[in-house]
C-alpha positions as CSV (number, residue, x, y, z in Angstrom):
1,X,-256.1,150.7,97.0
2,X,-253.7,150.9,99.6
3,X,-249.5,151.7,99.0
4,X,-247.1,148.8,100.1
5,X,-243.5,148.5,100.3
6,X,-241.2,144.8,100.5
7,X,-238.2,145.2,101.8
8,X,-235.4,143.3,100.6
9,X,-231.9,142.9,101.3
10,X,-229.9,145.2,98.9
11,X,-229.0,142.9,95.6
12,X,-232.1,140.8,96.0
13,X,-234.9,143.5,94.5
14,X,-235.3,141.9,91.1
15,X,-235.7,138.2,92.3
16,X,-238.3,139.7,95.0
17,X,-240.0,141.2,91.5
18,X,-239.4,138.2,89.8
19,X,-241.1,136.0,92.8
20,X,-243.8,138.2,93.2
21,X,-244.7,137.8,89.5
22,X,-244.7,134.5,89.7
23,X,-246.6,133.9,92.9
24,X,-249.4,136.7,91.4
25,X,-251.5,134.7,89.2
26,X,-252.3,132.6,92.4
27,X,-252.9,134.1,95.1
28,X,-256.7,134.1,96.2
29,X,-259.3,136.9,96.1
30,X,-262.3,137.5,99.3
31,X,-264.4,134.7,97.6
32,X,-261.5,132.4,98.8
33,X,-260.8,131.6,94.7
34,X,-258.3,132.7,92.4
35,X,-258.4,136.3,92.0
36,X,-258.2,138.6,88.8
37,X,-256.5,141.2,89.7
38,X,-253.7,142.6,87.0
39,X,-250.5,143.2,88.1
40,X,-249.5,146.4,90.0
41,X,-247.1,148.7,89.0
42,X,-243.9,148.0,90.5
43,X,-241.1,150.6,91.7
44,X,-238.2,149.3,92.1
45,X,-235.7,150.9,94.9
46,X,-232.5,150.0,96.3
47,X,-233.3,148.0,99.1
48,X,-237.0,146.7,97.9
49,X,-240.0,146.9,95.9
50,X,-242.9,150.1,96.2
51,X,-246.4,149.5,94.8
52,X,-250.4,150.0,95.3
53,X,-252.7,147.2,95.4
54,X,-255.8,145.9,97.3
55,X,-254.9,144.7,101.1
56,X,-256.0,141.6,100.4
57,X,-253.9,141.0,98.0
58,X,-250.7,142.4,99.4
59,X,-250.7,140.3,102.5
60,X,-250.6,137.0,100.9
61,X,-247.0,138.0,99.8
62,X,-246.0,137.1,103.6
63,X,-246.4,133.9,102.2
64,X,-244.4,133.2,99.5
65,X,-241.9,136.0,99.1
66,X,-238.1,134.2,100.1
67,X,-235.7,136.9,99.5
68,X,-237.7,139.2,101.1
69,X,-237.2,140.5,104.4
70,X,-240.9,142.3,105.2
71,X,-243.7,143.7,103.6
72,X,-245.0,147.5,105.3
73,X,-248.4,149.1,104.8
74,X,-247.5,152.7,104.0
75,X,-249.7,155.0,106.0
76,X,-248.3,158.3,104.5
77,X,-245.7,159.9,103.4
78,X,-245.4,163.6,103.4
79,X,-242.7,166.4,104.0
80,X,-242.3,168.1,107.5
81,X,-239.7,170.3,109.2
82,X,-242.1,170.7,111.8
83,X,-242.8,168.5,115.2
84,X,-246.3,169.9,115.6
85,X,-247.2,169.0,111.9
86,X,-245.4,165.8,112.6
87,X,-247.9,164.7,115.4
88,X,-250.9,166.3,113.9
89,X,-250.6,164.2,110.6
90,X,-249.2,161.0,113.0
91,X,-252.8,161.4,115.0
92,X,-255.3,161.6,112.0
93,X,-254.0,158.2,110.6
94,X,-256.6,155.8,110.6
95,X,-255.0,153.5,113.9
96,X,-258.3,152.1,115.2
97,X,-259.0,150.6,111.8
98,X,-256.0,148.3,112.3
99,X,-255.0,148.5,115.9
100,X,-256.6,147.0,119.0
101,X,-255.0,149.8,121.4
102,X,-251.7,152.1,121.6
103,X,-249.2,150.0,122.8
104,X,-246.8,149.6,119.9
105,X,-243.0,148.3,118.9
106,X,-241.2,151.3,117.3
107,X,-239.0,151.5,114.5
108,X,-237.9,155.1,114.0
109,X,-234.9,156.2,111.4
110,X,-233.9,159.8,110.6
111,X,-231.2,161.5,108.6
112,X,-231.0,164.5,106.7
113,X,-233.6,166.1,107.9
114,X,-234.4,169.1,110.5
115,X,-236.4,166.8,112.4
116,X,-233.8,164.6,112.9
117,X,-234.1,164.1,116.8
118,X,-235.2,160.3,116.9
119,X,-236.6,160.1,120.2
120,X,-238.6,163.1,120.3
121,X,-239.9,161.6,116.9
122,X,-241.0,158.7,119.0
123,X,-242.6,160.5,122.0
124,X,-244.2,162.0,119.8
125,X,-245.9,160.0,118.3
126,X,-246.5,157.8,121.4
127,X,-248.5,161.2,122.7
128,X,-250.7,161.0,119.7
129,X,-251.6,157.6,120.0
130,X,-252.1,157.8,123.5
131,X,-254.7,160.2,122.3
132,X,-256.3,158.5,120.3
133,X,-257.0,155.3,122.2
134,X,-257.6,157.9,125.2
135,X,-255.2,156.2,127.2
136,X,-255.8,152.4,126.5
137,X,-252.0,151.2,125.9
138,X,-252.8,147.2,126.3
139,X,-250.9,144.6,128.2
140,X,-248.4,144.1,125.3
141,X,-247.5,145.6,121.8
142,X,-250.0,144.9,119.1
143,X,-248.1,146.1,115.8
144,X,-244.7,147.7,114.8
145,X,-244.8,151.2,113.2
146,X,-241.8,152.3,111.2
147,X,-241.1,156.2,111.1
148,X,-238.7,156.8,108.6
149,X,-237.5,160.7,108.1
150,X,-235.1,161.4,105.5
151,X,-234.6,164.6,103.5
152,X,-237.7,165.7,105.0
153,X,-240.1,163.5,103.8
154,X,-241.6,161.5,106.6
155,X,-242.7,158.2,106.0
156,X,-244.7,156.1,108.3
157,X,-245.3,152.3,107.7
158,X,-247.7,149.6,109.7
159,X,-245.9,146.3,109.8
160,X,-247.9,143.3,108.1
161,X,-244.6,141.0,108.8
162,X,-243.7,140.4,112.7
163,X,-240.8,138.2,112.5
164,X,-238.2,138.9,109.9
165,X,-239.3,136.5,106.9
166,X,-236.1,134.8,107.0
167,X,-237.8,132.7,109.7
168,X,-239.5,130.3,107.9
169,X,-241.2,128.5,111.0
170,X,-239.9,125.2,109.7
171,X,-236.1,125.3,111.0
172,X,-235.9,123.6,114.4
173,X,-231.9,123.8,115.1
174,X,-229.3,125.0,114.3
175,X,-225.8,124.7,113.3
176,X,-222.2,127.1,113.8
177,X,-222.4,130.0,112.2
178,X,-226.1,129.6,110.5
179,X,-226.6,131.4,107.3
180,X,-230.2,133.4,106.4
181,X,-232.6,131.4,104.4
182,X,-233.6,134.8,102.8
183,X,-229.8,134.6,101.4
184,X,-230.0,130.8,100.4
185,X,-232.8,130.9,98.5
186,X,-231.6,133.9,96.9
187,X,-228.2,131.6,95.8
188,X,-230.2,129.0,94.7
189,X,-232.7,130.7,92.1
190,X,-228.5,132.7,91.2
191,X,-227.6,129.2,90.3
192,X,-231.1,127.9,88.7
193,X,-231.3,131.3,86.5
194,X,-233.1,130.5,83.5
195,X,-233.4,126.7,83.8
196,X,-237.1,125.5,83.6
197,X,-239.0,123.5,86.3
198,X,-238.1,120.4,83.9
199,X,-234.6,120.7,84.0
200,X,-234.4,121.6,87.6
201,X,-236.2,118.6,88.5
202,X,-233.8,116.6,86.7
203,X,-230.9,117.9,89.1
204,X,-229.3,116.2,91.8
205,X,-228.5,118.8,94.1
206,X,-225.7,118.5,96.9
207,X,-224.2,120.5,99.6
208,X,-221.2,119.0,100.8
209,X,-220.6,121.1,104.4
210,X,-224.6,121.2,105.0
211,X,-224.5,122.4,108.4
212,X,-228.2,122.3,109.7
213,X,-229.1,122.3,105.8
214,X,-230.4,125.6,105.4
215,X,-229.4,125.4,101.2
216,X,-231.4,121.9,101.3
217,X,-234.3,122.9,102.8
218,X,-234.8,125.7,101.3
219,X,-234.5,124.1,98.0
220,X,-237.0,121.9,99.1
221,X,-239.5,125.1,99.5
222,X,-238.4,127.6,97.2
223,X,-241.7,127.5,95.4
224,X,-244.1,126.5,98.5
225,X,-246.0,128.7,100.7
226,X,-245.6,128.8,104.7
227,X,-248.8,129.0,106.4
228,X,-248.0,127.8,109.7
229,X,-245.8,130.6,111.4
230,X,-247.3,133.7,112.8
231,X,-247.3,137.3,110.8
232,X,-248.3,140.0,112.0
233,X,-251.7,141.3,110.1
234,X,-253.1,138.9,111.6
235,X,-253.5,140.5,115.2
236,X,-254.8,143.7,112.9
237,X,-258.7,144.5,113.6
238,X,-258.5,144.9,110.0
239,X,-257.4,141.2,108.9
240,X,-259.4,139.4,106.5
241,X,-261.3,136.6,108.3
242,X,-259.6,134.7,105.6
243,X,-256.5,134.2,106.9
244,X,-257.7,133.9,110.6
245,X,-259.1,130.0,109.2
246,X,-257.1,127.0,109.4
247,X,-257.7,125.5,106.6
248,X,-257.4,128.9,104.4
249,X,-254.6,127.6,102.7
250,X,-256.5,124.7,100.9
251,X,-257.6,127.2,98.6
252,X,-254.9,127.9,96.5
253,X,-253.9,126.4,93.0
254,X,-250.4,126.3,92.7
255,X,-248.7,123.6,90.9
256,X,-247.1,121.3,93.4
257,X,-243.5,120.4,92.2
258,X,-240.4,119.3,93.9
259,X,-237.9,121.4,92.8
260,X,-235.1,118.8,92.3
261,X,-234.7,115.1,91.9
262,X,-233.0,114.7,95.2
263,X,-231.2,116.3,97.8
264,X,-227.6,115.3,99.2
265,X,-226.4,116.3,102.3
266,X,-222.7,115.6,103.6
267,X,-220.9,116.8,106.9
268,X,-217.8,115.9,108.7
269,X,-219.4,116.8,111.7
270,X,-221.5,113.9,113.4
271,X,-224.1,116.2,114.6
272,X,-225.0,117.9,111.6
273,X,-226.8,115.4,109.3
274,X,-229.3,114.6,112.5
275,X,-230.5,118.4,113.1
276,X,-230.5,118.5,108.9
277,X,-232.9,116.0,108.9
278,X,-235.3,116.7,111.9
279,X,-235.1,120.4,109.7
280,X,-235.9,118.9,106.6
281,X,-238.7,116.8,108.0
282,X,-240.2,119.5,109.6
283,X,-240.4,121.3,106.5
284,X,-242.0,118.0,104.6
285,X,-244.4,117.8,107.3
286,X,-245.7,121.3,106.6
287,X,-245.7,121.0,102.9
288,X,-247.7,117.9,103.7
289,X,-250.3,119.4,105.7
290,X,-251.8,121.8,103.2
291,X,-250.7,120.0,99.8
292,X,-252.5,117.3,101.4
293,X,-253.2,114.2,98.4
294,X,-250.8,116.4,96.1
295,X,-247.6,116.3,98.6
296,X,-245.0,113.6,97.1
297,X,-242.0,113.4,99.2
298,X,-238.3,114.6,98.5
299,X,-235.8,111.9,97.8
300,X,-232.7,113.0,100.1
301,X,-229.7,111.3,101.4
302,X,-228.1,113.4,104.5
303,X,-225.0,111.9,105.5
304,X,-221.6,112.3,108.3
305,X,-219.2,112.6,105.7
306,X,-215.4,114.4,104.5
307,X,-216.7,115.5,101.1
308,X,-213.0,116.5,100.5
309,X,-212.2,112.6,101.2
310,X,-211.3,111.4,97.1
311,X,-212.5,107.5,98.5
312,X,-215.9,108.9,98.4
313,X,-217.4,110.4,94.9
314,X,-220.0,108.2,94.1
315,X,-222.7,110.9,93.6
316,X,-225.3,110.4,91.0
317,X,-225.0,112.5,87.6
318,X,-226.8,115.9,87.0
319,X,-224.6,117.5,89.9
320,X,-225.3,120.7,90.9
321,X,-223.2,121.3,94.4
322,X,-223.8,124.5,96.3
323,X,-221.4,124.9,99.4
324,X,-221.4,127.8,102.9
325,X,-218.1,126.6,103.6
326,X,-216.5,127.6,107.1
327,X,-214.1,130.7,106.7
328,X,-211.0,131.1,108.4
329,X,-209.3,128.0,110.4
330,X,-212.5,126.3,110.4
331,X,-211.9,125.3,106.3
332,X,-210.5,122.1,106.1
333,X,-208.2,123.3,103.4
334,X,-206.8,126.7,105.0
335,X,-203.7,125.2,105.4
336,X,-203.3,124.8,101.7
337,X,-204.7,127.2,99.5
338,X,-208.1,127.7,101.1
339,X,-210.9,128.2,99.3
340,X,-209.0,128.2,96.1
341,X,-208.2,124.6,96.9
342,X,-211.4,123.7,98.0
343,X,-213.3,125.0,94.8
344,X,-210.8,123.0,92.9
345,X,-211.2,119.8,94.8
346,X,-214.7,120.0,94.4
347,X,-214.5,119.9,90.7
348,X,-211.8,117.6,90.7
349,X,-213.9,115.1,92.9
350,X,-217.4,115.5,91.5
351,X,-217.3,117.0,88.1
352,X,-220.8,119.4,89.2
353,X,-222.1,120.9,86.2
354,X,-222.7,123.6,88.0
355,X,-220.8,124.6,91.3
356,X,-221.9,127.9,93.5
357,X,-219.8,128.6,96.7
358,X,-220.1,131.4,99.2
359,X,-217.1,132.7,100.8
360,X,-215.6,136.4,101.7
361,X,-214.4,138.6,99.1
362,X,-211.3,139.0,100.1
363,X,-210.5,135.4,99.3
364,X,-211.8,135.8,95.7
365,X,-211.5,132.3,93.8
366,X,-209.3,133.2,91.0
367,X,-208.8,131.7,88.5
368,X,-211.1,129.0,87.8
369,X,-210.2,125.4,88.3
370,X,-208.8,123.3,85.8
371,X,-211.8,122.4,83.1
372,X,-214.3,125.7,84.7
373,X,-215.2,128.5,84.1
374,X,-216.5,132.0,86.2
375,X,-220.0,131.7,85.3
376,X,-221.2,134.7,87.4
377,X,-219.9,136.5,90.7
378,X,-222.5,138.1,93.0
379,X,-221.8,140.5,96.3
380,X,-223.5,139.2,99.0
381,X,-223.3,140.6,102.9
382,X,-223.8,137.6,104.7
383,X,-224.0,138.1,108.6
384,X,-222.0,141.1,108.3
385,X,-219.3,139.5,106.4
386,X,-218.5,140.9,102.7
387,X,-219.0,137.8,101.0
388,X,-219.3,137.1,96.7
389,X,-221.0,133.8,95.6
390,X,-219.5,132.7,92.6
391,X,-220.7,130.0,90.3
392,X,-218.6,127.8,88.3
393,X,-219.4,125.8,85.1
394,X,-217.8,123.6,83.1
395,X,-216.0,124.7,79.8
């Protein structure tokens, strides 16, 4: 059994728990079927999820996880106020079972702690490796290792991830001011809550200021796996032969859904609806390739279009909207009320049984439109921005 940790954004812990439950039952064992494995333990901490399982196991989270930021092999954690014990235990971890020589990325954090020196951390531990590939450092960096020293307990973690997770490998361009899939699909299972697959496939689901589409294709993924980007276990001498196939993702038994009935896209911008759909049809095209006779396409309508123009409501019923307006000057409404108005226009126009819009915290939306209610309020740090996504229902 090996110790793993997922990092998460802070807030988005228990929907990584809640996804990783859900994606357990499925995920495939060495015989390439359906493994049996129970459940692990799960420790929850702020910032992500800490837990011992088989490797095997642990790396197919890369593939499904979507509020998750990275999952890290921990190597050992153990207390030091000492830079000779430091390198000592650094040297006698197993490296060569998982890395092809010494050259490395590093990712080194310390804070209370008397070793708190982070680049002598780092040449440290750059000595020791040295050592023990006697000197073979490799054209390029093979891994990332994360040192993390805090309160003297030293933690050091072997990178299964590569690229942040928020990059699905299925978003070809994109829009002003883009906004992290990780935090999108995090809204989006906000607004479903405790809705089953049923009723979720029986809602219309619209973003009316889509930018490159990020909600909508998302949406169109939440519960899919994506097999077609690189992670990095895979350059490990250690990765299961598995995942080094093609075709390995032909093996799995998920239920193929759609997650809702169709997708509507509007922006005022010309641009926007063209690099929404190449986005949205890369996505498809992925689905496609390992759903194979399963895959059923999404219905979806993008569209240039002033959602805020009343000549144009004519959206089917079962509305769910779900809006990243722009901030600032950029809102169409700034002028006259802001975001205040634009919640309220939005309900006015379209009547969405359920509306969730993102916007900074400073401009909270209060009180709720005429016929709405607050239905929830979640803090959300979106590009650096204090941000609280708030979803509205009607009375």
């Amino acid at each position: 059994m090996n110790r793993f940790f997922v990092s998460t954004p802070i807030g988005f812990e228990n929907t990584a728990l809640m996804e990783m439950k859900e994606v357990w039952p499925y995920l495939l064992g060495k015989d390439s079927k359906t493994h049996s494995l129970s459940f692990p333990e799960v420790t929850v901490h702020m910032g992500g999820l800490e837990f011992e399982t088989e490797l095997f196991q642990a790396l197919q989270l890369n593939f499904f996880l979507k509020t998750a930021n990275r999952v890290l092999l921990r190597m050992t954690s153990f207390r030091t106020k000492d830079l000779p014990k430091f390198y000592q235990k650094f040297k006698s971890l197993p490296w060569k079972e998982y890395l092809h020589h010494g050259n490395v990325d590093w990712q080194v954090a310390a804070q209370k702690s008397r070793l708190n020196n982070e680049k002598r951390l780092q040449e440290s531990a750059e000595k020791a490796l040295s050592e023990v590939f006697a000197g073979n450092m490799g054209a390029t960096p093979c891994a990332s290792i994360y040192i993390r020293m805090e309160d003297d307990l030293c933690t050091i973690s072997l990178d299964a991830t590569g690229e942040h997770l928020h990059k699905r490998g299925w978003s070809v361009l994109k829009g002003e001011a883009p906004m992290r899939e990780t935090i999108a699909a995090e809204l989006l299972r906000e607004m479903i809550g405790e809705a089953t697959p049923a009723e979720v496939s029986s809602v219309n689901l619209c973003d009316p200021m889509m930018g490159s589409g990020t909600f909508l294709t998302e949406a169109r993924a939440l519960w899919a796996g994506q097999f077609q980007r690189d992670y990095a276990f895979k350059n490990w001498k250690k990765c299961p032969k598995l995942f080094l196939s093609p075709s390995f993702a032909f093996n799995y038994e998920f239920p193929v859904r759609a997650p809702f009935k169709t997708l509507i896209g509007m922006d005022i911008n010309p641009e926007m609806p063209d690099i929404a759909t190449k986005n949205f049809q890369e996505v498809e095209a992925q689905l496609k390739a390992y759903q194979r006779s399963e895959f059923q396409s999404q219905d979806f309508k993008f569209q240039v279009q002033d959602a805020l123009n009343p000549k144009v409501t004519d959206l089917p019923e079962s509305l769910w909207m779900v809006v990243n307006p722009p901030y600032g000057e950029r809102l169409p409404v700034s002028g006259k009320g802001g975001l205040k108005t634009l919640a309220a226009e939005l309900c006015r126009l379209y009547k969405p049984l359920k509306l969730g819009i993102l916007y900074p915290e400073k401009d909270k939306v209060q009180p709720a439109p005429n016929g709405y209610k607050i239905e929830k309020e979640l803090k959300i740090n979106n590009g650096g921005i204090r941000c609280l996504f708030t979803i509205l229902t009607p009375l």
